[in-house]
Structures are given as C-alpha cells and as structure tokens.
Backbone bond lengths (Angstrom), bond angles and torsions (degrees), N, CA, C in turn:
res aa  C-N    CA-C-N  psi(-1)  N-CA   C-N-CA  omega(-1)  CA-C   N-CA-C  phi
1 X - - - 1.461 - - 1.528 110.00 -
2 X 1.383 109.87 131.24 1.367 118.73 171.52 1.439 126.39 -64.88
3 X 1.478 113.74 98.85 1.961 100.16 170.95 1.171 121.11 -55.55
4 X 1.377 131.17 121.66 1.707 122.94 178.15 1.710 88.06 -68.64
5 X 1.603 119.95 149.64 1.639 129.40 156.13 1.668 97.02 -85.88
6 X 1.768 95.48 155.83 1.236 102.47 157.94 0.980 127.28 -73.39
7 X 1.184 155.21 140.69 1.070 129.89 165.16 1.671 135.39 -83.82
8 X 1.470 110.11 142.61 1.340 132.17 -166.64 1.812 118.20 -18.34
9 X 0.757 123.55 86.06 1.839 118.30 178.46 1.836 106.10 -42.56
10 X 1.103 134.60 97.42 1.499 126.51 -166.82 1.773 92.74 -130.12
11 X 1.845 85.68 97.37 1.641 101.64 178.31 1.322 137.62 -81.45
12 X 0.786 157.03 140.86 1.876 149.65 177.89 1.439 105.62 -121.11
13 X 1.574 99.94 107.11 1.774 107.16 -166.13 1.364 91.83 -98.12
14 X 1.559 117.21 146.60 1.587 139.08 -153.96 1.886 95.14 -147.92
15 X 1.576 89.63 103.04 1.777 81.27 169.58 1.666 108.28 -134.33
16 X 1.263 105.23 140.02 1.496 112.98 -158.93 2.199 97.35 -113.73
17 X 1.248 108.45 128.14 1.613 114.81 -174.40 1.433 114.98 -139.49
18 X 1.231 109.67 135.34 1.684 100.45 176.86 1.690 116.62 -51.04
19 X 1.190 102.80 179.38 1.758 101.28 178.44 1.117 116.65 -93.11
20 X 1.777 128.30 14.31 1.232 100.24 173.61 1.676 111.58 -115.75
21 X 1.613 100.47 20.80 1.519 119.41 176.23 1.732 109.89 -74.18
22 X 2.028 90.02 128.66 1.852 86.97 -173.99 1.485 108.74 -88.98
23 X 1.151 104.35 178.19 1.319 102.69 -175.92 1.512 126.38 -80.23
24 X 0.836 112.14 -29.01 1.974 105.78 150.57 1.115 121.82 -52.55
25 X 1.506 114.22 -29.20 1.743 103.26 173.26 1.570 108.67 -77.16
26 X 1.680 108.89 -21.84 1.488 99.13 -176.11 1.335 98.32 -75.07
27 X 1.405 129.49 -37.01 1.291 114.46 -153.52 1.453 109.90 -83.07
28 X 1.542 126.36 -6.18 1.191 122.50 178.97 2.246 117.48 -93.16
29 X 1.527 100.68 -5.11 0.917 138.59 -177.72 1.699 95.82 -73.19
30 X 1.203 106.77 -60.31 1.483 125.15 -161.93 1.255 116.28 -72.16
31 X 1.819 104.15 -18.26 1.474 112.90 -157.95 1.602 107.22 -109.97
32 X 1.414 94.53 -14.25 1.397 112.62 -175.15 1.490 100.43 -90.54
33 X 1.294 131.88 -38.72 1.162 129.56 178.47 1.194 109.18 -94.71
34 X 1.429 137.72 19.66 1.299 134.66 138.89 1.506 117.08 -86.04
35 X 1.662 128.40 -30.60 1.092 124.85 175.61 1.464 101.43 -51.58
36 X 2.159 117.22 -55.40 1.226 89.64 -172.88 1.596 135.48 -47.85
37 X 1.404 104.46 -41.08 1.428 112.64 172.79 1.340 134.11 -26.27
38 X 1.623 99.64 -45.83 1.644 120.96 -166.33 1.753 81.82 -81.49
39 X 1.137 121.36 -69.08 1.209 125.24 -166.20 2.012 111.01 -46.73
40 X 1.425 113.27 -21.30 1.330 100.43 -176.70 1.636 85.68 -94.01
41 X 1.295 150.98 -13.62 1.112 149.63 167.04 1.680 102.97 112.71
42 X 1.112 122.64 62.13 1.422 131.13 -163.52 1.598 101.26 -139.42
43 X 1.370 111.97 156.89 1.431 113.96 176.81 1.639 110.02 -129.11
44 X 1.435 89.92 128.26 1.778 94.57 -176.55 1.541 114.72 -68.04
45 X 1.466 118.67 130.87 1.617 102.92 174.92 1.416 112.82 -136.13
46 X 1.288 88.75 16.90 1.750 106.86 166.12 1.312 152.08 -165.97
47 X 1.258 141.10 59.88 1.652 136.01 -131.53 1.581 94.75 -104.33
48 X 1.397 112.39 128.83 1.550 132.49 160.25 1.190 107.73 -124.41
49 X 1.018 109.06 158.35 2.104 130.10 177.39 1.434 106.19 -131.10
50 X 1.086 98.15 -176.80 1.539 107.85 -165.63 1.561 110.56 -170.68
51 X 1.326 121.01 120.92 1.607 124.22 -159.55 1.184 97.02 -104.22
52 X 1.247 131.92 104.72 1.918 131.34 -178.32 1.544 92.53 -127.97
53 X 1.103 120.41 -177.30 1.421 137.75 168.96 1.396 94.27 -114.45
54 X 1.299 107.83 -58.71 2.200 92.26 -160.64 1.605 81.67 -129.22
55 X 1.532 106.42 128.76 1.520 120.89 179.10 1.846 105.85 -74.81
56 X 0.918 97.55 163.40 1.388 105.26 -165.41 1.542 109.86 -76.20
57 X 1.348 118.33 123.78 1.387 136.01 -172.64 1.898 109.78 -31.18
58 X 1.609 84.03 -59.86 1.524 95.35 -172.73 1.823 112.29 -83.01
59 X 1.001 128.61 -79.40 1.498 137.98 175.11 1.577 114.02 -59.49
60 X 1.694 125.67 -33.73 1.568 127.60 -173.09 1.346 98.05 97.63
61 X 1.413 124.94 -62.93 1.423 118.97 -147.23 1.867 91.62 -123.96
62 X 1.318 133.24 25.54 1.332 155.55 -124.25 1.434 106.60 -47.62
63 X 1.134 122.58 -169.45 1.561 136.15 -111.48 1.326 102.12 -91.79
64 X 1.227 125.93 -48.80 2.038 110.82 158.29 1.302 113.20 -37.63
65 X 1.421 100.71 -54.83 1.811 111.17 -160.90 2.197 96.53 -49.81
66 X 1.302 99.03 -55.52 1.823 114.27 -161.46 2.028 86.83 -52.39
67 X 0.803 101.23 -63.73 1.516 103.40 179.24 1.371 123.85 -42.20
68 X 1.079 121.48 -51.94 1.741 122.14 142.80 1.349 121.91 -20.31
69 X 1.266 88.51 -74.81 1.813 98.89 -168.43 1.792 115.13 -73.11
70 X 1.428 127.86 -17.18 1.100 136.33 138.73 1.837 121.58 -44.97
71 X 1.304 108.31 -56.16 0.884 98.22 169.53 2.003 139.73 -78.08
72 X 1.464 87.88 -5.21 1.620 99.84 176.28 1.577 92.33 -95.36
73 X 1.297 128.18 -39.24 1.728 107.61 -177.25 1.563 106.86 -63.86
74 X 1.388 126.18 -31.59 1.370 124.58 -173.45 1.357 103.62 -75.59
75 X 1.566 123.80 -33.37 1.723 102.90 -179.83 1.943 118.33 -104.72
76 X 1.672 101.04 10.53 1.547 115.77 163.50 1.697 91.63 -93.85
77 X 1.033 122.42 -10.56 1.977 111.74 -153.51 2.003 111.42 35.21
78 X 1.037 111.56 98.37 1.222 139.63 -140.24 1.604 103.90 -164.39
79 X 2.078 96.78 99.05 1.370 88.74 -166.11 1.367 100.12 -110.21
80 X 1.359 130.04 31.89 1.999 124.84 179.87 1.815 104.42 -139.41
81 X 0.598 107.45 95.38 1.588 99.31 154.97 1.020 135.72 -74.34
82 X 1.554 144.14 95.40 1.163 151.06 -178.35 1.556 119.34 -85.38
83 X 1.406 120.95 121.92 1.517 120.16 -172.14 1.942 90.65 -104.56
84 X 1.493 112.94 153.15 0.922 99.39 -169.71 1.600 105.03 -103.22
85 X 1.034 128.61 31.06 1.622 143.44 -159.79 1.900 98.19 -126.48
86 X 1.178 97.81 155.07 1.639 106.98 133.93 1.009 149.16 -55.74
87 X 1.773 148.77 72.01 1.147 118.84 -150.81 1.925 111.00 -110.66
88 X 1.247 93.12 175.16 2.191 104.10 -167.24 1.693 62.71 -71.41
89 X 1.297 82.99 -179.76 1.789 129.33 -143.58 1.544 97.25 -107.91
90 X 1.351 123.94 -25.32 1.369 132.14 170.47 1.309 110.65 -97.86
91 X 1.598 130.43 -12.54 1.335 126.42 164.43 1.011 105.16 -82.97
92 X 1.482 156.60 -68.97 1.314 137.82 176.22 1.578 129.35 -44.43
93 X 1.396 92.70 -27.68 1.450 75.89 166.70 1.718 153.48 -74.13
94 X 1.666 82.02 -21.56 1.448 126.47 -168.04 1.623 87.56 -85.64
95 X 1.077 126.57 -14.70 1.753 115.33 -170.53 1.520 90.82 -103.94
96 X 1.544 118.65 -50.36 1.841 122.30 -177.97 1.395 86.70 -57.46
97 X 1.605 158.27 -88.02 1.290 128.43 -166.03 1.164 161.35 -67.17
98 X 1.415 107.88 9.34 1.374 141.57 133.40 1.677 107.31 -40.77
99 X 1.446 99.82 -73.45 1.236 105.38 -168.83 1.481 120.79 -50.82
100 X 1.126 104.00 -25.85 2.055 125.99 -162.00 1.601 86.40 -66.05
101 X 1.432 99.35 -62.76 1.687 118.59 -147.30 1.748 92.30 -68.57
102 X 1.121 126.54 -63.92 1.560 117.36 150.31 1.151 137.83 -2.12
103 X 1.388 116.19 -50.86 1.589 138.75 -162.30 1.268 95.69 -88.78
104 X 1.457 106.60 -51.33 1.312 110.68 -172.14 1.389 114.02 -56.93
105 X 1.327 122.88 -69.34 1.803 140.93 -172.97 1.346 97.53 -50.30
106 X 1.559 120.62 -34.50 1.781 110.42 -172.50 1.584 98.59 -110.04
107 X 1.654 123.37 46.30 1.327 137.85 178.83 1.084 94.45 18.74
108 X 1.385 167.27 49.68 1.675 155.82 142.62 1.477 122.03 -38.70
109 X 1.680 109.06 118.51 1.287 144.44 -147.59 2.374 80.45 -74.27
110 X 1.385 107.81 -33.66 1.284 97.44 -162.55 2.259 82.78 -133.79
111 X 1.573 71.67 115.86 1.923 68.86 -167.80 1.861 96.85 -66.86
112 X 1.241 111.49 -167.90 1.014 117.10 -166.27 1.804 101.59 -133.68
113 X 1.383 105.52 138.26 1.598 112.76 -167.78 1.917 106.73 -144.38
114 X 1.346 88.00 161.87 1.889 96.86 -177.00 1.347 90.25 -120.35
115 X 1.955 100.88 166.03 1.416 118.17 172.47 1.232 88.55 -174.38
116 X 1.285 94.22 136.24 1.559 111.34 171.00 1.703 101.85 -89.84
117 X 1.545 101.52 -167.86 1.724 126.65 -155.54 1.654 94.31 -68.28
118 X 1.329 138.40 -60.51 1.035 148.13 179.86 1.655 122.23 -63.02
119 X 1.702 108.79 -20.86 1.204 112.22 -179.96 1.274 101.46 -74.78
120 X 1.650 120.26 -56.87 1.371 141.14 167.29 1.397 111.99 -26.16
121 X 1.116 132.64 -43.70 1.374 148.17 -163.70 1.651 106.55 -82.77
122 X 1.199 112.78 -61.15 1.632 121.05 170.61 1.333 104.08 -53.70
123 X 1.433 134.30 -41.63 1.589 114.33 -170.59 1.557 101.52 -84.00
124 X 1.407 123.57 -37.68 1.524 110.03 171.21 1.278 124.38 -42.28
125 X 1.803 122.41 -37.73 1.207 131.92 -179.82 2.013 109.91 -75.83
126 X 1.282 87.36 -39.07 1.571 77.95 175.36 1.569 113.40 -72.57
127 X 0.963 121.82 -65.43 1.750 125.28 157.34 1.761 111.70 -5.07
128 X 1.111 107.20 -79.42 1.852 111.40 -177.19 1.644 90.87 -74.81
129 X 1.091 154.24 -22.96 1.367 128.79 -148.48 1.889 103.52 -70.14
130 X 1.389 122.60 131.45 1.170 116.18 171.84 1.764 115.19 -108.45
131 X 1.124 106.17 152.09 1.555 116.05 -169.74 2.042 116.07 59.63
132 X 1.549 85.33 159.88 1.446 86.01 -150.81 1.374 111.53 -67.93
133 X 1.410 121.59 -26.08 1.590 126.16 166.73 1.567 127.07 -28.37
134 X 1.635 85.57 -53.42 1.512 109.58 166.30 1.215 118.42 -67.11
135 X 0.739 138.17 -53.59 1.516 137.32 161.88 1.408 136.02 -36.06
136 X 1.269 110.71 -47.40 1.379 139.78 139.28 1.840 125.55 -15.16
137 X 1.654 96.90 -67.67 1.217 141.17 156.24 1.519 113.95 -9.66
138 X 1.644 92.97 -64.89 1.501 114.58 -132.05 1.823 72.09 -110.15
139 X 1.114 130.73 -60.74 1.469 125.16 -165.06 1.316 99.15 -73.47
140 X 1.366 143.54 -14.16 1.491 112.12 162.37 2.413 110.83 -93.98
141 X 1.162 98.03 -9.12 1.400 92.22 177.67 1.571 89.41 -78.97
142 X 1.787 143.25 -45.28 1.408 124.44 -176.72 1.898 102.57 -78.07
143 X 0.945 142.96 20.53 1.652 132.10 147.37 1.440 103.64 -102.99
144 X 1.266 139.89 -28.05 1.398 115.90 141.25 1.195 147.44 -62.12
145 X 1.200 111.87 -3.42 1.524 135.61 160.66 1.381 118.09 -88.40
146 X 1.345 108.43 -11.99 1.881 104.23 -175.38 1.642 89.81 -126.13
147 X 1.016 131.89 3.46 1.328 135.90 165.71 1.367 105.48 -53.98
148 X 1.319 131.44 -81.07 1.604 118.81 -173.56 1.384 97.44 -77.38
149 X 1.419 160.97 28.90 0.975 134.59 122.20 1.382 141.96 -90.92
150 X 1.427 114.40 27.11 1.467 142.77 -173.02 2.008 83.00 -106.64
151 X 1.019 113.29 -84.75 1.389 109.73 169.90 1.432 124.46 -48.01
152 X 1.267 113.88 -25.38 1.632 94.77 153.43 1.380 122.49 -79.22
153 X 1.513 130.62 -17.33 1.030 142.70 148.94 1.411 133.98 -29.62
154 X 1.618 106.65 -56.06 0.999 124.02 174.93 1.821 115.27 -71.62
155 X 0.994 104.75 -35.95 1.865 122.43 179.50 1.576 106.11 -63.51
156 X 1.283 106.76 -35.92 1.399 100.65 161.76 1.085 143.30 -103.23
157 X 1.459 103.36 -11.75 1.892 111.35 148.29 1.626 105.54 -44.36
158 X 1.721 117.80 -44.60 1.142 102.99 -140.29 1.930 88.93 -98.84
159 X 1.378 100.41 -17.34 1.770 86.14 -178.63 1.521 106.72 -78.26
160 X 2.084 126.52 -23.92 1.239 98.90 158.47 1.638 132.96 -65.62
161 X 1.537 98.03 -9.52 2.116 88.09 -177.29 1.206 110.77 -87.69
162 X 1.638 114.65 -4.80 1.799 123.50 173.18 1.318 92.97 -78.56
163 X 1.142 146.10 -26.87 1.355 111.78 -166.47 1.988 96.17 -137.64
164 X 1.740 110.15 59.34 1.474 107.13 170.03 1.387 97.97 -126.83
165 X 1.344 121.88 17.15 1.482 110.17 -179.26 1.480 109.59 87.78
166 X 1.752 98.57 -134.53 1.686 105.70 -170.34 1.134 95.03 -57.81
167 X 1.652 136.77 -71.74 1.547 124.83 -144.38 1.776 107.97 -73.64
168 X 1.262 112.70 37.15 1.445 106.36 -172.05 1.578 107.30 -73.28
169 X 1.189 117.99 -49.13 1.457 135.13 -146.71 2.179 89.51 -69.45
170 X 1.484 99.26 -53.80 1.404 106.26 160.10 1.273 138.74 3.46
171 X 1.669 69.15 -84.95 1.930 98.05 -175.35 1.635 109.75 -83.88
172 X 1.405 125.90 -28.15 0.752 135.86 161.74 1.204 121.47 -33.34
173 X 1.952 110.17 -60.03 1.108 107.74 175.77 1.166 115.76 -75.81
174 X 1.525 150.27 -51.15 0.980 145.45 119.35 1.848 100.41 61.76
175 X 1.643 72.33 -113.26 1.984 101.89 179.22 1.654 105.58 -28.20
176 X 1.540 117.73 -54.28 1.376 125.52 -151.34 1.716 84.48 -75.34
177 X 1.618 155.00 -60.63 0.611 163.32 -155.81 1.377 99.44 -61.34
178 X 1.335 101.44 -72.85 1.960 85.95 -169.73 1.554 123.67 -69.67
179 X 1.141 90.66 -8.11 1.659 107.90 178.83 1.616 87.75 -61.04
180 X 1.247 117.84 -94.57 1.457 146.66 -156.71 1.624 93.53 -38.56
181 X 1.406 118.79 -33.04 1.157 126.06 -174.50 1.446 120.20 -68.18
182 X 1.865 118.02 -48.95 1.188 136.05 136.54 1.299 123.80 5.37
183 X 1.690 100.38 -92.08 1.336 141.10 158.69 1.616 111.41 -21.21
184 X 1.261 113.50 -54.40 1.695 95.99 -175.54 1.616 90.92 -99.74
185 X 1.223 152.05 -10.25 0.938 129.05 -176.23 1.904 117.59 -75.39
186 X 1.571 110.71 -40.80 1.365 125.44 141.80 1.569 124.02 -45.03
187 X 1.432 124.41 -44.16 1.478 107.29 156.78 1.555 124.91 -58.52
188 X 1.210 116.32 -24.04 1.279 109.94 -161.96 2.241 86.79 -101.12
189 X 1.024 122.39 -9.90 1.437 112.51 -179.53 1.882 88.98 -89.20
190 X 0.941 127.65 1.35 1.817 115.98 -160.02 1.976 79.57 -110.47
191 X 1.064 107.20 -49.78 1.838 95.08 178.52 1.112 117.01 -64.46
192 X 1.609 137.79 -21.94 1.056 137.18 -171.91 1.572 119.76 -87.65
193 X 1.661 94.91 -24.05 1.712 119.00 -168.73 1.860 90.77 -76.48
194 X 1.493 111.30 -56.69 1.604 126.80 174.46 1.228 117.48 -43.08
195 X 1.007 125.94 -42.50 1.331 135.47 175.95 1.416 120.55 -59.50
196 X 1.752 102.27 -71.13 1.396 108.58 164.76 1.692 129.57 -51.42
197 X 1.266 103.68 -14.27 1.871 114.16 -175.41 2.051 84.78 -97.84
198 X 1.092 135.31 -43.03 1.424 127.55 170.16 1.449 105.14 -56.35
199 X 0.506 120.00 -57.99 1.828 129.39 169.25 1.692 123.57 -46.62
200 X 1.427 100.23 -36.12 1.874 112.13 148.73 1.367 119.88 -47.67
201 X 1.223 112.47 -82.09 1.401 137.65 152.53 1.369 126.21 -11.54
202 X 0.919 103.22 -62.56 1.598 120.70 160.85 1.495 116.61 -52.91
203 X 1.334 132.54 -74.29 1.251 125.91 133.37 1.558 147.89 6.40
204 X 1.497 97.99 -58.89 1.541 110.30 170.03 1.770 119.20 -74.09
205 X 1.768 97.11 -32.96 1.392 94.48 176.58 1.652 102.34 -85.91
206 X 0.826 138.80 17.30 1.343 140.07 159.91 1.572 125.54 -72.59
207 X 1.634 82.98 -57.14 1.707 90.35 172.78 1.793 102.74 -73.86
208 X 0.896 125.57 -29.01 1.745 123.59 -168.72 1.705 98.31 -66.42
209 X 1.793 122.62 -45.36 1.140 114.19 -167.34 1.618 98.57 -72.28
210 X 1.413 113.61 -40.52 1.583 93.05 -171.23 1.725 102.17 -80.93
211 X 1.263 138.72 -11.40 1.400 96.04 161.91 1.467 125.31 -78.19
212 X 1.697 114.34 -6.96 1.505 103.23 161.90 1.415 106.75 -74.97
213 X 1.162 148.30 -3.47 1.358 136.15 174.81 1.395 107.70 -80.34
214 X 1.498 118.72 -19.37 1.295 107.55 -164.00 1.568 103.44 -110.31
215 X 1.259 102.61 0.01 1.625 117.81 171.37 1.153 128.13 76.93
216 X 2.362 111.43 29.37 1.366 125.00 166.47 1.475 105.11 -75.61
217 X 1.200 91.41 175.02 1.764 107.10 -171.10 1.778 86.29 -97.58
218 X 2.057 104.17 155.89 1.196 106.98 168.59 1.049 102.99 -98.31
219 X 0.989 157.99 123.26 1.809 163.05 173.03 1.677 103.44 -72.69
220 X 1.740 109.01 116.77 1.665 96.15 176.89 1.537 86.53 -119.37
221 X 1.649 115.53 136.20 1.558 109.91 157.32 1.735 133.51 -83.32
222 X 1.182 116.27 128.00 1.428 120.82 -145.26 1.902 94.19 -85.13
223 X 1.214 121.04 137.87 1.074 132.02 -179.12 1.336 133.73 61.75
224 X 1.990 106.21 21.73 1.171 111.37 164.84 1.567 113.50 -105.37
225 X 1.364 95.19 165.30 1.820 99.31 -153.51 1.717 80.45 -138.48
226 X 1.366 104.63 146.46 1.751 121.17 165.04 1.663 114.49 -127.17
227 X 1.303 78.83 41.29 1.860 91.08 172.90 1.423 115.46 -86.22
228 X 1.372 114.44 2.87 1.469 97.20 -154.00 1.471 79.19 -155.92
C-alpha cells in the first residue's frame, strides 16, 4: 500500500518595522519567526521586511508590496505566508483573498494562504498539544482569536457591496448574513468547548477527593507556572 506524503509546508516570511528599527533587531525578529516555522514543521524559502511607520490600513504591507510577494510565492511555489506582526481582522483577510483568487486563476494543486504571528502560534500549540483537555485549550483560545476576524470579515464583505453599485445591497447582505451566521455558530462551539473543560475539572477534583479519602498525598510543584 501506497503512503500518500504530506505535502511540503514552503513558507514566505513577511515582516513589516518602523524605520528606526536596527538591524539586529530585524535580524533577531526574522530568526525567531523562522524557529517558529521550523518548529510548526515548515520550510522557509523566503524572508523580506519592509520599513513603514504605519502598515497599510487595508493589506498591512499594501497593494504594490501584496503583489510582490504573490508573485515571489508563485515563482518559489510557496504555499504559507507568514507576517511577523499581529494583524486587524480585515487585513488578513484582504491578503487570504488575494491569495484564494490567485490560487484559483493559476489552478494550484496546494492553494496558497496567510497567517500572521499569533495565527502561527495557535497552530504550533494545537499541533504538540497532548490529551484532550489540551486540545480543548488551544481550540477555544484560536475561536477567540478568529472571533473579531469573522466580523472583520464580514465589514468587508459589506464595505465591498457599499461601494459596487447595483449589486451592493446583495452582497451586502450576503457578508452580514454569513458573518452573523459564523458568529453564533462559534458562540455556540465556545459553550460547548466550556462545558466540556468544566467537566475536566470536575473530574480531576474527583480523583483528588478520593485520593484524600484514601489518605495519598497531593504533590504540588513549587515554582512551576503553565502560563507559557
């Protein structure tokens, strides 16, 4: 029997810094967000920066720049874009549909997608997380993370149907619909995730009361932290 491979994670890391950042800070910037890379199991095959003061409202790194870097993932074939920032909820999106519409027109066998610093971060944690608690964990801290960007999503469905003319009202509704739709379907996965992690909990003090019934010791380790 044939194993299908996964195929190759081939990233193009994008980091955007004011101008009065030196270059050791970029380069430790660059190096750090390549560890994540290696660490989500991805291979870097391209790192650019970009010295702005205020990133571009709409795109972050805006609309010459996106065109660039589209065109270097299409002739590296380079299917992740990693920004090394945080970005609003209407800048990533506006860069993932670029990318879609791209993927699409140049039929690509491995479409092509963005994630910023924090997106990157949630799939590393889901990736290593072991047992289901953990898991849990990690998939309701990333639907609070895509929570305001479902609604930024939607804001820009609806600011392109404000400004297409006739089919505005449409698309307008459109955006607002699946948005809103989103929206409660993620509320109702965040009560269900809560529940089941109350239900951990519940559990653990179960086993804790009966080993005080049975008169084991609770063992606490002093100066460890799971913050991080």
């Amino acid at each position: 029997m044939q194993i299908e491979q996964q195929p190759i994670l081939r990233v193009f890391l994008v980091d955007l810094v004011d101008k009065q950042t030196s270059r050791e800070i970029l380069e430790d910037r660059m190096r750090e967000l390549e560890n994540l890379v290696n660490t989500y199991g991805g291979v870097v095959v391209l790192q650019k920066y970009q010295k702005k003061d205020q990133p571009d409202l709409r795109t972050y790194v805006g609309k010459g720049k996106l065109e660039e870097i589209v065109e270097d993932m299409l002739r590296l074939e380079a299917n992740l874009l990693v920004i090394g920032n945080a970005l609003k909820p209407a800048q990533i999106y506006a860069i993932n549909e670029k990318l879609r519409l791209v993927s699409e027109e140049q039929n690509l066998k491995e479409k092509m997608v963005a994630r910023d610093r924090i997106d990157l971060i949630l799939k590393i944690f889901e990736k290593h997380a072991e047992g289901g608690e953990a898991r849990l964990q990690i998939e309701l801290a990333a639907i609070k993370h895509m929570g305001p960007r479902i609604y930024g999503m939607g804001m820009e469905l609806s600011r392109q149907g404000g400004s297409s003319g006739s089919g505005s009202g449409a698309t307008r509704g459109i955006g607002e619909t699946n948005t809103e739709r989103m929206k409660r379907h993620l509320k109702e996965k965040v009560l269900k995730i809560e529940k089941k992690l109350v239900e951990y909990e519940q559990m653990r003090k179960l086993h804790r009361d009966a080993r005080k019934k049975k008169g084991m010791p609770t063992i606490g380790i002093v100066g460890y932290t799971n913050a991080g």
